[in-house]
SEVEXMAR-36032 format. One record per residue: residue number from 1; residue in three letters; chain; x, z, y of N, C-alpha, C in turn. Coordinates in nm, 4 decimals, padded with zeros to 6 digits. Atoms other than C-alpha are relative to their C-alpha. Example, Ala and Ser with C-alpha at 12.3 -4.5 7.8 and 13.67 -1.06 7.14 Angstrom:
<recs>
{1,'Ala','A',{00.0890,00.0000,-00.1190},{01.2300,00.7800,-00.4500},{00.0900,00.0000,00.1200}} {2,'Ser','A',{-00.0820,-00.0060,-00.1190},{01.3670,00.7140,-00.1060},{-00.0770,00.0730,00.1090}} 
</recs>
This chain:
<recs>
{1,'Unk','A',{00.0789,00.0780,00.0919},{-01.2660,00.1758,-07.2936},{-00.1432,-00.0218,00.0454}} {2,'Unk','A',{00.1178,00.0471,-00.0417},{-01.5639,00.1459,-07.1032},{-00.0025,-00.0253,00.1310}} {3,'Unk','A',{-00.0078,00.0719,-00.0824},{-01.4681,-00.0368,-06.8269},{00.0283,-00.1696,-00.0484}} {4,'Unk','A',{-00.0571,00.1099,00.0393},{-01.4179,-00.4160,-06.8536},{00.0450,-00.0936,00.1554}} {5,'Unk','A',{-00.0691,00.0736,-00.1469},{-01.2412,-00.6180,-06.5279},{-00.0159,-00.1719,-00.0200}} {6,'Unk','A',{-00.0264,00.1216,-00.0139},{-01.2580,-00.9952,-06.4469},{00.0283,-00.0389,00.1282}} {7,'Unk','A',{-00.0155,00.0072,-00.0658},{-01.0588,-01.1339,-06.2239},{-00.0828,-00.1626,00.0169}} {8,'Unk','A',{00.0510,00.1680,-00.0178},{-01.2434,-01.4671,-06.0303},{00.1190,-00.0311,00.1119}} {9,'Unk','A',{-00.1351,00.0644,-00.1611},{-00.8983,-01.5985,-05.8445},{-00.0730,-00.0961,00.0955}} {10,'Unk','A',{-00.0073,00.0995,-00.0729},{-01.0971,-01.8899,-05.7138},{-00.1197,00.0958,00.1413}} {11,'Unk','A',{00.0775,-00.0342,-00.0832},{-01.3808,-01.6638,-05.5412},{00.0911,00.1386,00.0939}} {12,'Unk','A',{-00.0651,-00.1046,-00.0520},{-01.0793,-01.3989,-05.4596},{-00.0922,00.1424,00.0032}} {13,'Unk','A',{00.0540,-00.1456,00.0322},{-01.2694,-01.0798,-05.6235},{00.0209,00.0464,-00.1408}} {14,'Unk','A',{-00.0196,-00.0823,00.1525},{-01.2005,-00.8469,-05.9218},{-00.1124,00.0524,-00.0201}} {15,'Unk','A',{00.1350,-00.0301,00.0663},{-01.5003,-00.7510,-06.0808},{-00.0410,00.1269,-00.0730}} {16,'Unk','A',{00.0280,-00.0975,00.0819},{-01.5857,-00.4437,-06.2668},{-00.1475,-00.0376,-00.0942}} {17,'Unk','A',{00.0955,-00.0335,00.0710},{-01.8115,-00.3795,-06.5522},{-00.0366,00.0679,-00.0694}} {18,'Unk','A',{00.0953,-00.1571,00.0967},{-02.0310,-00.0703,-06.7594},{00.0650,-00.1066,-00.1708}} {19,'Unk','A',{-00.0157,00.0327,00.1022},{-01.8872,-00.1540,-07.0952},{-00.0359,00.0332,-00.1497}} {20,'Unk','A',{00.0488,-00.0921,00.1331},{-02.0298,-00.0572,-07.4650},{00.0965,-00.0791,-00.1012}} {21,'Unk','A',{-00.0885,00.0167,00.1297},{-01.7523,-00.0700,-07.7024},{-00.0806,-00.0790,-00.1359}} {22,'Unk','A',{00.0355,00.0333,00.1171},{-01.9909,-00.0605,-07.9853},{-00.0430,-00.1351,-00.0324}} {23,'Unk','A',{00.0428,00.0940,-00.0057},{-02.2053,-00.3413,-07.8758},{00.0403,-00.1603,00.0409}} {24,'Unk','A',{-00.0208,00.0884,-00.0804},{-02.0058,-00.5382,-07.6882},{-00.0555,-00.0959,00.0925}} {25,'Unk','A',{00.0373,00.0723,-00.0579},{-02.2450,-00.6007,-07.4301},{00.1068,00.0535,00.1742}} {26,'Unk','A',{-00.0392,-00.0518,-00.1523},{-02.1058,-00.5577,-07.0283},{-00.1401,-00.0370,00.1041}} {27,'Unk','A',{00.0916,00.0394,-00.1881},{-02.3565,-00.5253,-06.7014},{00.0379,00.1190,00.0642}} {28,'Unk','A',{-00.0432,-00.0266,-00.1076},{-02.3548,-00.3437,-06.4169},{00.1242,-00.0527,00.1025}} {29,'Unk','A',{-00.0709,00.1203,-00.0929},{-02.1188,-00.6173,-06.2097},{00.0159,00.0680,00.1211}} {30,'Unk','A',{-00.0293,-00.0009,-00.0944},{-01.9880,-00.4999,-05.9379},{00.1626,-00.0418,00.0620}} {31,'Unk','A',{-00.1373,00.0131,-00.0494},{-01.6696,-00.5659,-05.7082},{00.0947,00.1218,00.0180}} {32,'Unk','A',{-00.1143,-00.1283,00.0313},{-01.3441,-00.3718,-05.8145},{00.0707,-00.0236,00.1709}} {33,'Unk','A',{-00.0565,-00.0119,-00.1515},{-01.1973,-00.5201,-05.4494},{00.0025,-00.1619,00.0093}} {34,'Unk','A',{-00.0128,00.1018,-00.0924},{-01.2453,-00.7972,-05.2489},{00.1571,-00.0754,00.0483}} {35,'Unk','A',{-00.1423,-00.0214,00.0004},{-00.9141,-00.9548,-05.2057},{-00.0107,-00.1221,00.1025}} {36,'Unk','A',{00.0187,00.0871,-00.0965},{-00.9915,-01.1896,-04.9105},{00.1360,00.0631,00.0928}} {37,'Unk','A',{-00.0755,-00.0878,-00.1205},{-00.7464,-00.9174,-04.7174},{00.1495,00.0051,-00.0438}} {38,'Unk','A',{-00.0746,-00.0025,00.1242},{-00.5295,-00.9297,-04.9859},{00.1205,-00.1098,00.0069}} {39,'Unk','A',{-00.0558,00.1340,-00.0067},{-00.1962,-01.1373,-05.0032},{00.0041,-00.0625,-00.1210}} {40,'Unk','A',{00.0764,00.0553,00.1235},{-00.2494,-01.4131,-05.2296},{-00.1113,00.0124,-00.0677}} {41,'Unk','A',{00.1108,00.0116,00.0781},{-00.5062,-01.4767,-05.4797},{00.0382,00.0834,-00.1071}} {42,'Unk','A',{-00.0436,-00.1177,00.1260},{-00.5776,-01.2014,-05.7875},{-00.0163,-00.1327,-00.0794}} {43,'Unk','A',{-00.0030,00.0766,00.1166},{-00.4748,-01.3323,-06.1085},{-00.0015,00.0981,-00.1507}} {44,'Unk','A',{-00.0149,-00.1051,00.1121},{-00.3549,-01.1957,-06.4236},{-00.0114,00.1484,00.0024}} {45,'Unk','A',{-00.0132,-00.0987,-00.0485},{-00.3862,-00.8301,-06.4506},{00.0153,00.0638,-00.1503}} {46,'Unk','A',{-00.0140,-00.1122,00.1238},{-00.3094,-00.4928,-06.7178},{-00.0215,00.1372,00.0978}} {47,'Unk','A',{-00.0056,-00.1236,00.0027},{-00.4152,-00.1486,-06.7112},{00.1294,00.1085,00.0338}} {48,'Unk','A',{-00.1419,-00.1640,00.0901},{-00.1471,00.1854,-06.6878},{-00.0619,00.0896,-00.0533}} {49,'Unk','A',{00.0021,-00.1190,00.0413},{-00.1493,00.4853,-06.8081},{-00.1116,00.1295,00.0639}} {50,'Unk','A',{00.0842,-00.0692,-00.0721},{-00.3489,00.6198,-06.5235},{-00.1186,-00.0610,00.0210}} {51,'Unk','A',{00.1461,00.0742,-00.0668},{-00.6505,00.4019,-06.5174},{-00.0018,-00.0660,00.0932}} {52,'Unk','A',{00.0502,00.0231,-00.1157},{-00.5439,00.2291,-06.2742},{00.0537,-00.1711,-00.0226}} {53,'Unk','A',{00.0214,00.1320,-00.0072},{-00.5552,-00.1992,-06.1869},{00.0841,-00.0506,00.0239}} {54,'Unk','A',{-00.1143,00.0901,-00.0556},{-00.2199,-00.3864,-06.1686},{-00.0443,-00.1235,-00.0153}} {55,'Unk','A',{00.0221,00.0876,00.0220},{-00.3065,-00.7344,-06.0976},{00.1305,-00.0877,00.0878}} {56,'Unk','A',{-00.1132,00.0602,-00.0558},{-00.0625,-01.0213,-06.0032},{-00.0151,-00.0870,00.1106}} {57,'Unk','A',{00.0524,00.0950,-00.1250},{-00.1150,-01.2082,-05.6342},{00.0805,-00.1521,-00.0155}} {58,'Unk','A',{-00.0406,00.0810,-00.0172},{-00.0604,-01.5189,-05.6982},{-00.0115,-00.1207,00.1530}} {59,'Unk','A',{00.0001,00.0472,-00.1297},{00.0472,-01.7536,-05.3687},{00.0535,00.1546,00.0983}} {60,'Unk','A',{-00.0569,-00.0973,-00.0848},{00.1475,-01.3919,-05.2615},{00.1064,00.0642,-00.0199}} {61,'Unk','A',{-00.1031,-00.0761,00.0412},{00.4829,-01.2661,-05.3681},{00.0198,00.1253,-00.0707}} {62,'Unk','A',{-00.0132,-00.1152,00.0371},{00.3601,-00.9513,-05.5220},{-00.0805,00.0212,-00.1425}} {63,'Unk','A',{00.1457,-00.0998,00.0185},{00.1597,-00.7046,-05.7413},{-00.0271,00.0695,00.0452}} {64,'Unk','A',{00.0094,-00.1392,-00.0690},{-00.0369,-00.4639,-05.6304},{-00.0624,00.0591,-00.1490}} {65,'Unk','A',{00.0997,-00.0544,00.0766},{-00.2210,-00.1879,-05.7953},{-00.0841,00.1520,00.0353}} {66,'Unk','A',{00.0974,-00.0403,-00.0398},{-00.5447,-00.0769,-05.7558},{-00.0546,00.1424,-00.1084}} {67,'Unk','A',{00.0537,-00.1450,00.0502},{-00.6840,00.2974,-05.8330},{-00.1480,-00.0254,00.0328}} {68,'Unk','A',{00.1240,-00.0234,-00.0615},{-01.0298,00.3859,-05.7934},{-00.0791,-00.0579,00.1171}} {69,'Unk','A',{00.0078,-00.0693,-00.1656},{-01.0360,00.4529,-05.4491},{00.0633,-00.1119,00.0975}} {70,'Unk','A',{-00.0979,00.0965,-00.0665},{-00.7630,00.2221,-05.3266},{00.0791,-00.0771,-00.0456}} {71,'Unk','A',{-00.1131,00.0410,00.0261},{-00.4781,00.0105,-05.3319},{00.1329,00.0352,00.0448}} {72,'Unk','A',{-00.0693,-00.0749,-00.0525},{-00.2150,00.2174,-05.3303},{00.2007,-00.0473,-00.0538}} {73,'Unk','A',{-00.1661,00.0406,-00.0103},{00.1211,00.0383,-05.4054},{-00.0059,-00.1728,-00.0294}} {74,'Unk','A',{-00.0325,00.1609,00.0029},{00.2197,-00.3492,-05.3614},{00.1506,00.0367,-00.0328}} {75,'Unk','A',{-00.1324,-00.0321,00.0484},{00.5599,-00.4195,-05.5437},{00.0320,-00.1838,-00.0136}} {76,'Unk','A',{-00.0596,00.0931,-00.0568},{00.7113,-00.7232,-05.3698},{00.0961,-00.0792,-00.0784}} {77,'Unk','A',{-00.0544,00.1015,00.0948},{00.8766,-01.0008,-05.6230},{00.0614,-00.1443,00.0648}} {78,'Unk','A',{-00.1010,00.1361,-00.0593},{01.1265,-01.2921,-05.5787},{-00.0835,-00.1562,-00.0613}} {79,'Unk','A',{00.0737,00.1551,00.0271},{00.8428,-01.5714,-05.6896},{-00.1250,-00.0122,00.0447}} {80,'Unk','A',{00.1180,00.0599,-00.0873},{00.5920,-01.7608,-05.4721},{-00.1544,00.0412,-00.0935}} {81,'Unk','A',{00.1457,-00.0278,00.0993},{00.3098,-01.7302,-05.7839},{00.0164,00.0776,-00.1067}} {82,'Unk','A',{00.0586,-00.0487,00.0886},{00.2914,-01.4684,-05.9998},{-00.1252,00.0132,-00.0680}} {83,'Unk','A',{00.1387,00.0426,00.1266},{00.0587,-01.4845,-06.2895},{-00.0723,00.1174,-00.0350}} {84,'Unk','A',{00.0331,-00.0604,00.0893},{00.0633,-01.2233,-06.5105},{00.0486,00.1408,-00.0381}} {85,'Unk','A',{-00.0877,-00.1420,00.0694},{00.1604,-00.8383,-06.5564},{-00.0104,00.0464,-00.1352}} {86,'Unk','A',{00.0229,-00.0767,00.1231},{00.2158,-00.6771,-06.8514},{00.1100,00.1293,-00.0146}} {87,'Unk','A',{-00.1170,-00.0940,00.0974},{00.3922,-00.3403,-07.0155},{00.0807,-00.0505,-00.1107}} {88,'Unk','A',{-00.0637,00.0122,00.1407},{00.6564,-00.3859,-07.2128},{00.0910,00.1338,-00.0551}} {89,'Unk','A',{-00.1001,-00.1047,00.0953},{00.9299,-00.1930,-07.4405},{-00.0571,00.0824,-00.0381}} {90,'Unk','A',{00.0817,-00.1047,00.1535},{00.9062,00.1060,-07.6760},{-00.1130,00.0902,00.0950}} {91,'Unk','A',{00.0423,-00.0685,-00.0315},{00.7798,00.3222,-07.4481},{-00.1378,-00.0326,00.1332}} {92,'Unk','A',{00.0629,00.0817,-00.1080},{00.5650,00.0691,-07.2264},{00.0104,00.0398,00.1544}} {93,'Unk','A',{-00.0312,-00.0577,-00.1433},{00.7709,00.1731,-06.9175},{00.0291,-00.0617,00.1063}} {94,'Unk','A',{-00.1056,00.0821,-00.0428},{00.9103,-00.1644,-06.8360},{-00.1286,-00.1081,00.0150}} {95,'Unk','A',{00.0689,00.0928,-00.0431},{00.6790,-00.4288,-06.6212},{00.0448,-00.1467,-00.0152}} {96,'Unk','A',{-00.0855,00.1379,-00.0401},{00.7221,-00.7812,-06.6986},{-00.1032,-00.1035,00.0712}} {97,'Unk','A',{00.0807,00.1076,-00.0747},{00.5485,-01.0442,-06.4833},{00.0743,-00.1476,-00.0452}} {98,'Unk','A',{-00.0612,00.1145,-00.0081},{00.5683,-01.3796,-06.5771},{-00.0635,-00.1451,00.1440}} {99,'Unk','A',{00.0042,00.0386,-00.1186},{00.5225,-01.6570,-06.3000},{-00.0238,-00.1277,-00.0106}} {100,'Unk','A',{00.0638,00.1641,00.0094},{00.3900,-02.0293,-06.2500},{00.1184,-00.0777,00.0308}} {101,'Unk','A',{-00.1195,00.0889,-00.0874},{00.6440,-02.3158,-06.1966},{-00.0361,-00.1065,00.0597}} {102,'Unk','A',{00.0292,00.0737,-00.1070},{00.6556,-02.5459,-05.9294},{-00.0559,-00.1537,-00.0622}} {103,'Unk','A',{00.0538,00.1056,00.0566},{00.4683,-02.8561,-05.9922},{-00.2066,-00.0140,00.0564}} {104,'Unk','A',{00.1628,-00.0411,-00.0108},{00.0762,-02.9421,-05.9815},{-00.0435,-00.0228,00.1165}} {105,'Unk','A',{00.0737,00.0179,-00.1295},{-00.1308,-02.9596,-05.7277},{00.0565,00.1197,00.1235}} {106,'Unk','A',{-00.0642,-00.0772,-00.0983},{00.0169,-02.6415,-05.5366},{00.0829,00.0428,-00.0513}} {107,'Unk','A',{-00.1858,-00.0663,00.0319},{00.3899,-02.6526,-05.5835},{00.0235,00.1789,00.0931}} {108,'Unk','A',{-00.0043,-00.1438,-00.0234},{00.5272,-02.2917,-05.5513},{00.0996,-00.0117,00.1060}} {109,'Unk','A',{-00.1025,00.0219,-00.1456},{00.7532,-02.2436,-05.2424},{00.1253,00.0729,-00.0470}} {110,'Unk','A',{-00.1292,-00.0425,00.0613},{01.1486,-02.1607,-05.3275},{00.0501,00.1639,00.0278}} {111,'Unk','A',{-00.0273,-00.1651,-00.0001},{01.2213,-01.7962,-05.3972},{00.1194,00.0591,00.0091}} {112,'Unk','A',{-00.1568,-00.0266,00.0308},{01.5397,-01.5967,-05.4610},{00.0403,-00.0299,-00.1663}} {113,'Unk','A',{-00.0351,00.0090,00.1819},{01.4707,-01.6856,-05.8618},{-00.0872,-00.1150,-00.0135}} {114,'Unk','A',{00.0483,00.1526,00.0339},{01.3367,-02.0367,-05.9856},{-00.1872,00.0557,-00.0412}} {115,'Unk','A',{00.1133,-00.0463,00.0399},{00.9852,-02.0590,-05.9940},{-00.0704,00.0027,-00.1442}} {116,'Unk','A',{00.0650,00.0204,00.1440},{00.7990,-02.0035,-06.3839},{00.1005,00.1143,-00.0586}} {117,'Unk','A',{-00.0260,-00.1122,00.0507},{01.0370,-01.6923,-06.4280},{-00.0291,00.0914,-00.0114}} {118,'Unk','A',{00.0219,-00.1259,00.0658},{00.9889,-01.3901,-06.5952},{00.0600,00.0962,00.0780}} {119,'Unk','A',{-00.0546,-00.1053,-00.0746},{01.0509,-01.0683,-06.3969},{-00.0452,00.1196,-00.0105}} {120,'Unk','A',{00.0011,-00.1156,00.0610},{01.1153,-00.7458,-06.5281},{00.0818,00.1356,00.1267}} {121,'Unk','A',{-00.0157,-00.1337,-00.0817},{01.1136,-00.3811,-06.3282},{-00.0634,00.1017,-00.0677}} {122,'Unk','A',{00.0678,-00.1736,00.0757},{01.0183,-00.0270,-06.3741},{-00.0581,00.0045,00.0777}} {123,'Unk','A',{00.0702,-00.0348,-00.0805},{00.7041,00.0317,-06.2121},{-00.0428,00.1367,00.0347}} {124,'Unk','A',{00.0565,-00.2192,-00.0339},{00.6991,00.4531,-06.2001},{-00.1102,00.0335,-00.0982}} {125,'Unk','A',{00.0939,-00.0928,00.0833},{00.4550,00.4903,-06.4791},{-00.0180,-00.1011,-00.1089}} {126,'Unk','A',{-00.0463,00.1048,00.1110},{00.3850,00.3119,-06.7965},{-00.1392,-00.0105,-00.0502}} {127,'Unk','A',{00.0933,00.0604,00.0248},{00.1297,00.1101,-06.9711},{-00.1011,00.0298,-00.1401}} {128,'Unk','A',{00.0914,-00.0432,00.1429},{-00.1442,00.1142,-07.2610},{00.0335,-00.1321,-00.0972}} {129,'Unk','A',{-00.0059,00.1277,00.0226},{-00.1034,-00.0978,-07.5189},{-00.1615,-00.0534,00.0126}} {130,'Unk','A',{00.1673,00.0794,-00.0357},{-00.4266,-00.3479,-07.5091},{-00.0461,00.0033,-00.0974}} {131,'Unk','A',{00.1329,-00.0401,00.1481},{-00.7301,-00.2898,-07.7249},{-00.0983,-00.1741,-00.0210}} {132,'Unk','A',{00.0907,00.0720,00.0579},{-00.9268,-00.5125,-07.9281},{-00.1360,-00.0324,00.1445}} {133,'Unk','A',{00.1368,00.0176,-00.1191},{-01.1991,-00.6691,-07.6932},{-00.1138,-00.0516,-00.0617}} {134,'Unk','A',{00.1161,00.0973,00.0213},{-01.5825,-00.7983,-07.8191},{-00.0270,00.0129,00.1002}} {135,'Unk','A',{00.1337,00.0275,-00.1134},{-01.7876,-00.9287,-07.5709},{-00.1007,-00.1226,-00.1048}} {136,'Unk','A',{00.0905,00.0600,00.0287},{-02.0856,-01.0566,-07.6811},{-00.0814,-00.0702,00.1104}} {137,'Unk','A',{00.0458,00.1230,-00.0982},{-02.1965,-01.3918,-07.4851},{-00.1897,-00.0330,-00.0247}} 
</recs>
């Protein structure tokens, strides 16, 4: 609760920020990771259980997710653009990513599953649900 993340896909960096619940102001800005190195562009992203950064590479076949320290697991998916992770089910154990479909200015390239599907796995640890957010602009 006193962290806040923004991903900028177009500048390819995740962002961190000092967060005050009460106030809902954020500063201290810095970069959660540079993702120039990174396959694909960061996009959507959710929290786990451990504090740590699942975000979705879109243009890159995966998620990864980011700890502290590192990036310590990429988890390789059957669609060109993923979007969006999230926890699901009772126990928020169950990852679902949903995914862009082909079209637009950068059609998605043909996968083993149609592109704009939903794709569900167990990622080894499980999620928070998501909290109320102010930010004050």
């Amino acid at each position: 609760g006193s962290v806040m993340y923004w991903t900028d896909t177009s500048q390819e960096v995740v962002w961190a920020f000092d967060y005050d619940v009460d106030t809902g102001s954020a500063h201290n800005q810095r970069p959660l990771i540079d993702f120039s190195s990174m396959p694909g562009k960061p996009d959507g992203a959710c929290i786990d259980a451990d504090g740590c950064y699942w975000v979705a590479c879109v243009y890159g076949w995966s998620v990864v997710r980011i700890t502290p320290r590192e990036t310590d697991r990429r988890v390789e998916l059957p669609v060109h653009k993923p979007s969006m992770p999230a926890f699901a089910g009772p126990n928020l154990e169950t990852m679902v990513v949903t995914s862009i479909s082909s079209g637009g200015r950068h059609p998605a390239e043909e996968g083993p599953v149609p592109a704009g599907s939903l794709i569900a796995f167990e990622p080894g640890t499980r999620g928070l649900p998501e909290p109320v957010c102010r930010v004050r602009v």
